[in-house]
C-alpha positions, 0 to 999 in steps of 0.5 A, spaced: 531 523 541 527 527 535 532 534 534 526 536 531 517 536 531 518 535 522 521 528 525 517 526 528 511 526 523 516 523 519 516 517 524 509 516 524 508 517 518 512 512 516 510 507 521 502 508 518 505 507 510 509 501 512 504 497 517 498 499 512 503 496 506 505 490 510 498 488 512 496 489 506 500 485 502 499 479 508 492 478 507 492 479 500 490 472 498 484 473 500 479 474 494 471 477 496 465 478 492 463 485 491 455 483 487 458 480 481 465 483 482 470 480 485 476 483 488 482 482 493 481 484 500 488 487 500 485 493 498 483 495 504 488 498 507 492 501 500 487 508 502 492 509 509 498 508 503 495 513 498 493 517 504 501 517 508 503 517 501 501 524 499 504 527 506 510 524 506 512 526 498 509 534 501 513 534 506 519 530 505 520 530 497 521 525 492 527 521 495 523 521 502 518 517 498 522 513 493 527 511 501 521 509 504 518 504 499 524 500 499 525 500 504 518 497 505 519 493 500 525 489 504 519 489 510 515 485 505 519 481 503 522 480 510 515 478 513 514 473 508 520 469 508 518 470 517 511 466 514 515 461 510 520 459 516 513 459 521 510 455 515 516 450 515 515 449 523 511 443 525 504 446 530 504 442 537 500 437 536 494 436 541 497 443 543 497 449 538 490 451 537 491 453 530 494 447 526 499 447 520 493 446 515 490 452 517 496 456 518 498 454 511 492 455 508 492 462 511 499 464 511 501 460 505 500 465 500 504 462 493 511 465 491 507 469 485 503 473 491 509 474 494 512 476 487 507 480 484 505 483 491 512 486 491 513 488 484 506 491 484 508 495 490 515 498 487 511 499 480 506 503 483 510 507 488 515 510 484 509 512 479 506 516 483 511 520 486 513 521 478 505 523 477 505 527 484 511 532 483 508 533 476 503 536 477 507 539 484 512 542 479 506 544 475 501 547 479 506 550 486 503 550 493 496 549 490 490 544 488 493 539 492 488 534 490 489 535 483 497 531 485 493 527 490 488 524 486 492 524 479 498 520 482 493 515 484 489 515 478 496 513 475 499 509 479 493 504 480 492 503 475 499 499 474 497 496 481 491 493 480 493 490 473 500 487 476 498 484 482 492 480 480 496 478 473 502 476 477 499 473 483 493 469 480 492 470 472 499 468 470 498 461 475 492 459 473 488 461 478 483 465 475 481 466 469 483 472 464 475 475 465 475 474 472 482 478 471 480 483 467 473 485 471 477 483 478 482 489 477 477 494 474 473 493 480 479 493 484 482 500 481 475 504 480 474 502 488 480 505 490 480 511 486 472 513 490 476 512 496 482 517 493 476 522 492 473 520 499 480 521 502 481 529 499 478 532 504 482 529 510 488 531 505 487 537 506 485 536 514 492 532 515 495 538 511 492 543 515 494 540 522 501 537 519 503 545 517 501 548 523 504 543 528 511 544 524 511 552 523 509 551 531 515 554 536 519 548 539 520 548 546 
């Protein structure tokens, strides 16, 4: 089925980004308080994509990147015209154990989610690949970190602004402080886990490289 054991990491890996981006964006609504901050529960699968991210534009280059995350983003659309049809379809009455009002009030996320979650996604993929090889360019084969942390550091940014402002300041949701204090806390919670992440970078690396180079059989 796999000609070779590089296409095979580019199958899991590609499964690992577009599930985690997938899933990322469907709970997305979902606004939680963290002490006086508020940011949304969509973050927490987004260090899996930084993660799969960086391996993938390692191994597989600049269009690898920019193919998947079209790619993912047709996904994401698709999942949620999936959601909009379920929607659309009355629950068994006295049956269905998860009503409409329930399911609507969990799946039901506004256009300018569905929106902003795409857009955000787009934006902040095609930077990063554009800071990673950057810095790729700039530094070779070495200080892996500095064009793993770089991109995301960048492409964050625009990230956390985006989808918050398309998403929940622009319809009114929430107001322009909450906005503002909301993306901040958003943003400096996923540069932590970007630094967190730079040790198992360097892991994944090792084991990726040393699974590749092995003879195939």
């Amino acid at each position: 089925m796999f000609k070779t054991k590089k296409e095979i990491v580019f199958v899991i890996l590609a499964g690992i980004f577009i599930t985690n981006a997938v899933v990322a964006e469907l709970i997305g609504g979902k606004l939680i308080q963290i002490g006086p901050f508020v940011m949304s529960i969509g973050i927490l699968p987004w260090p899996i994509v930084f993660l799969t991210t960086d391996l993938i534009n390692e191994y597989f280059g600049e269009k690898g990147v920019r193919k998947l995350s079209f790619i993912t983003a047709c996904l994401i659309a698709y999942a949620f015209i999936i959601l909009l049809l379920a929607i659309g379809i009355p629950a068994a009455k006295g049956i269905s154990p998860v009503n409409d009002t329930q399911f609507q009030a969990v799946f039901g996320q506004s256009m300018w989610i569905i929106v902003g979650s795409i857009i955000a996604f787009m934006v902040s993929q095609l930077i990063d690949v554009t800071v990673f090889w950057y810095f790729k360019n700039k530094t070779g084969e070495r200080k892996i970190w500095l064009r793993t942390t770089g991109s995301t550091v960048v492409s964050q940014l625009f990230d956390s602004f985006i989808v918050l402002g398309i998403a929940f300041w622009l319809p009114g949701k929430i107001t322009f402080d909450t906005f503002i204090t909301s993306a901040i806390t958003g943003y400096v919670f996923k540069l932590g886990v970007a630094v967190l992440l730079t040790p198992i970078i360097y892991l994944a690396h090792h084991w990726i490289k040393k699974y590749i180079s092995e003879t195939e059989h």
